[in-house]
SEKE-233626 format. One record per residue (C-alpha): residue number from 0; z, y, x. Coordinates in steps of 0.05 Angstrom, whole numbers. Example, Ala and Ser with C-alpha at 12.3 -4.5 7.8 and 13.67 -1.06 7.14 Angstrom:
! residues 2
{k=0; w=156; v=-90; u=246}
{k=1; w=143; v=-21; u=273}
***
This chain:
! residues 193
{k=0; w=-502; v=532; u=-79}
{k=1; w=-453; v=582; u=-111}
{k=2; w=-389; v=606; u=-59}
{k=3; w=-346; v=586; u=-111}
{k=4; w=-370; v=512; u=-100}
{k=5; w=-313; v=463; u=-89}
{k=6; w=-343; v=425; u=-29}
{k=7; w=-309; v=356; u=-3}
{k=8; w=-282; v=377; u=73}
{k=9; w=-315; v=443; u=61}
{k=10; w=-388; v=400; u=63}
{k=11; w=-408; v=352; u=11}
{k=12; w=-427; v=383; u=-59}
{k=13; w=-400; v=338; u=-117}
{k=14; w=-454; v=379; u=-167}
{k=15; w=-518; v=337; u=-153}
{k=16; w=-475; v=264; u=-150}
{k=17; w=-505; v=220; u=-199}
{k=18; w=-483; v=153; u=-220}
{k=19; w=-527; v=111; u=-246}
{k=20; w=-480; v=58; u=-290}
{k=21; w=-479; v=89; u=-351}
{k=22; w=-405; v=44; u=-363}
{k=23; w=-377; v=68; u=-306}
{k=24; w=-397; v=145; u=-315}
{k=25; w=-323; v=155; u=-345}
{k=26; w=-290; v=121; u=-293}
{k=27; w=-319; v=145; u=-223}
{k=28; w=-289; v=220; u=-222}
{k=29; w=-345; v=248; u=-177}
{k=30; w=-373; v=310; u=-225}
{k=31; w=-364; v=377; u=-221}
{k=32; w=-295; v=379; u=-250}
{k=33; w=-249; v=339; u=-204}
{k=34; w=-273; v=360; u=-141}
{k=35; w=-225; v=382; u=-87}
{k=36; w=-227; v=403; u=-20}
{k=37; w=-184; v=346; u=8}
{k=38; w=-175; v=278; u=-15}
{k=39; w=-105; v=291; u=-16}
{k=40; w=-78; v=317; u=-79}
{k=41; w=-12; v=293; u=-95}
{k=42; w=-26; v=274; u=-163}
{k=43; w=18; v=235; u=-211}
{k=44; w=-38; v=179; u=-224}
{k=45; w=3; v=115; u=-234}
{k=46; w=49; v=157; u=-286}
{k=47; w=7; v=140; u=-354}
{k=48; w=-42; v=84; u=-360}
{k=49; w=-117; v=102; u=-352}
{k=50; w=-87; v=163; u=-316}
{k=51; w=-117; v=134; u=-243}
{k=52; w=-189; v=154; u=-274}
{k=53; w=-182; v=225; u=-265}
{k=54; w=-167; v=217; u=-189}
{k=55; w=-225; v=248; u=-141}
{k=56; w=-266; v=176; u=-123}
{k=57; w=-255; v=200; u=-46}
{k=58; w=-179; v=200; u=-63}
{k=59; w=-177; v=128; u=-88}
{k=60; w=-212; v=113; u=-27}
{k=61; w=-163; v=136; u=12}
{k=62; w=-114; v=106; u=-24}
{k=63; w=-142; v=40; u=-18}
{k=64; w=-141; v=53; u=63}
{k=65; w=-72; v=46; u=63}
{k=66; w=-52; v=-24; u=61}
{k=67; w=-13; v=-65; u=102}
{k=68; w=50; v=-57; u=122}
{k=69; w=33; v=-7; u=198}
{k=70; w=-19; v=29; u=152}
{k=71; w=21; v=30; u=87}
{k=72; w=39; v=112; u=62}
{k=73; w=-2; v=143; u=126}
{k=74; w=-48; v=183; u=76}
{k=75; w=-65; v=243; u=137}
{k=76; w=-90; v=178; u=166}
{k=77; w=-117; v=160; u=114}
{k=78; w=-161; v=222; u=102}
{k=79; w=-182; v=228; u=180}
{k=80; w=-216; v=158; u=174}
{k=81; w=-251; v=176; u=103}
{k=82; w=-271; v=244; u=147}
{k=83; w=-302; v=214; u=200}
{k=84; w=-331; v=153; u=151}
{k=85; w=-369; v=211; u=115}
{k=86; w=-393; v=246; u=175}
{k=87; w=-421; v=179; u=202}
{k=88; w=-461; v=173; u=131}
{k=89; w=-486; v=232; u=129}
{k=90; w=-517; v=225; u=204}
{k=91; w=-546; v=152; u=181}
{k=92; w=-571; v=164; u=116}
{k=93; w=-579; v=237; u=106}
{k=94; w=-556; v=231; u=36}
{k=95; w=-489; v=261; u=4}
{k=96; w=-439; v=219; u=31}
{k=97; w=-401; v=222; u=-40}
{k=98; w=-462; v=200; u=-77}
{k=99; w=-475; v=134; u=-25}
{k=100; w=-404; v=113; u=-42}
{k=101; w=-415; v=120; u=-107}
{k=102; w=-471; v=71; u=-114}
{k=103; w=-433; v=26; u=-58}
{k=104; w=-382; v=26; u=-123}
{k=105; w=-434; v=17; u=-175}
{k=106; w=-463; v=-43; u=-135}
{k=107; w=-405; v=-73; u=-107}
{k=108; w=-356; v=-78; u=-183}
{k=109; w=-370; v=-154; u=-205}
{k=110; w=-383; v=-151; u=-271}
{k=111; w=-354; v=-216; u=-299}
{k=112; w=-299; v=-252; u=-277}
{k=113; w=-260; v=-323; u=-287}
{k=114; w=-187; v=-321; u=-307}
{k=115; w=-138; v=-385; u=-316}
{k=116; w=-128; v=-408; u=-382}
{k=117; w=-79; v=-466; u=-395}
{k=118; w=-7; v=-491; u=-426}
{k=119; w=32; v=-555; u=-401}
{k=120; w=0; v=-562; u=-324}
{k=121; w=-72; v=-567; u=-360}
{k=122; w=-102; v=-510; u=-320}
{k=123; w=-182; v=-484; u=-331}
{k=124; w=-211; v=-434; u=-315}
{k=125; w=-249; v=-383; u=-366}
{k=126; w=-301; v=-336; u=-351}
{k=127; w=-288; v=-266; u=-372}
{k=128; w=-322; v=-189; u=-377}
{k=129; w=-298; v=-145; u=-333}
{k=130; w=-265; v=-79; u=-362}
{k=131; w=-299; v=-9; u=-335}
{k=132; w=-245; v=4; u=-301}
{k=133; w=-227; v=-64; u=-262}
{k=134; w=-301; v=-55; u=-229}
{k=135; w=-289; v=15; u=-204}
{k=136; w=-215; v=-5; u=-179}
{k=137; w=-240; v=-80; u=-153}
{k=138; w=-291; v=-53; u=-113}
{k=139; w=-257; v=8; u=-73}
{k=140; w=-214; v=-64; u=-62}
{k=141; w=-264; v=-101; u=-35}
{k=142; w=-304; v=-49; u=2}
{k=143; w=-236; v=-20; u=48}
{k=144; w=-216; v=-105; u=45}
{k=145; w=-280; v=-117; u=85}
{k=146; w=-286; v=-59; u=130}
{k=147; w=-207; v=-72; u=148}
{k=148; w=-230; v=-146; u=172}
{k=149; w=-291; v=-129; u=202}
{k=150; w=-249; v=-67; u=250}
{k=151; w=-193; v=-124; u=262}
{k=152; w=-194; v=-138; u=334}
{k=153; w=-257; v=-102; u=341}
{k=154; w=-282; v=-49; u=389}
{k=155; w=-300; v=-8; u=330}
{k=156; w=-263; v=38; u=290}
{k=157; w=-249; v=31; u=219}
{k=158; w=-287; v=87; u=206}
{k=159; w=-349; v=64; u=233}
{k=160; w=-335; v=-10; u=202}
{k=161; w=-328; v=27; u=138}
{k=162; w=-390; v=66; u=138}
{k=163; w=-420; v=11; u=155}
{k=164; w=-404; v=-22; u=94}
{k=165; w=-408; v=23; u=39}
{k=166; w=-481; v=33; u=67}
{k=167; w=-493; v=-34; u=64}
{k=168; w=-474; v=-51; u=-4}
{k=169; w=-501; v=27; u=-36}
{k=170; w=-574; v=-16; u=-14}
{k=171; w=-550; v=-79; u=-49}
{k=172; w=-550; v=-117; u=25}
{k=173; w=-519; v=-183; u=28}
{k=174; w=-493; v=-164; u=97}
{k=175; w=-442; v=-119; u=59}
{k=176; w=-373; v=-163; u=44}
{k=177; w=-358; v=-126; u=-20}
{k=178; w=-428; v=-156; u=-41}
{k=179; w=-418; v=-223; u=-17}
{k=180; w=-353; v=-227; u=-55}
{k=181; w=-383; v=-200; u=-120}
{k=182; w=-432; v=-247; u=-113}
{k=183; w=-384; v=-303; u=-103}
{k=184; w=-330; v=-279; u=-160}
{k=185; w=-392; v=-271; u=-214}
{k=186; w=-428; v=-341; u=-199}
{k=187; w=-349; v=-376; u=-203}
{k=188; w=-348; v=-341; u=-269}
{k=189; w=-417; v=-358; u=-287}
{k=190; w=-398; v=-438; u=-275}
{k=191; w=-338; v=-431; u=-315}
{k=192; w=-369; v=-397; u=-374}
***
């Protein structure tokens, strides 16, 4: 490991992240040449479509932390709970933090989904593929979506809820609620095909 190595919080290397969907290789910005230091770079990624691709996959992370109205712009928040999320990884697994998440999002982006289809109150429902980029962004949704419910009311913190499931559904488990969903969105589609 060079000294010139751009390591996440100064600890997790982004050269030896692999991702395994070959689809989603163009989409999941986890190689050598966006990573940062911080999740936190102030980019312009909503100005030009596709643009949101090139963002660090710990920065859409974060992004997708910050929902709900008492949570909503708190990015230094944000980033702490990703932090500690990472550090809690690494101590479970023993893997690269970065590269877990990565096949959370590789597991956890449903491939096919149903959309409505209809004119004049006749409403039915059609299956379709899912776009690259819909499974990257639809998963970072449903994996912070289920660790926010599962640290609602709960003695633990989010960042231990949300550890807990990108861990669960980087093995596949149907414990993880990104998985469950995925599940649940592709056999609706599957029905409706």
């Amino acid at each position: 490991m060079a000294a010139s190595d751009i390591l996440l919080f100064g600890k997790w290397s982004f050269s030896d992240v692999e991702i395994s969907d070959i689809s989603l290789q163009d989409y999941i910005a986890a190689q050598n040449t966006q990573a940062v230091f911080l999740p936190h770079t102030a980019g312009r990624y909503q100005a030009k479509r596709f643009k949101k691709a090139s963002c660090p996959i710990a920065e859409r992370l974060v992004v997708s932390l910050m929902f709900h109205g008492r949570n909503g712009g708190k990015k230094m928040t944000a980033v702490r709970i990703v932090k500690h999320c990472f550090e809690i990884m690494h101590l479970m697994t023993d893997m690269n933090p970065i590269q877990v998440l990565v096949n959370a999002i590789v597991n956890s982006g449903p491939r096919e989904d149903s959309t409505r289809v209809g004119a004049a109150g006749i409403v039915r429902r059609q299956a379709v593929d899912c776009s690259p980029m819909r499974r990257v962004s639809y998963a970072l949704f449903l994996l912070t979506s289920g660790a926010r419910q599962a640290a609602f009311r709960n003695i633990k913190t989010i960042a231990e809820c949300l550890a807990d499931e990108i861990m669960n559904a980087a093995k596949g488990s149907s414990n993880s609620y990104a998985i469950k969903k995925k599940d649940e969105i592709e056999r609706i589609a599957k029905a409706n095909r």
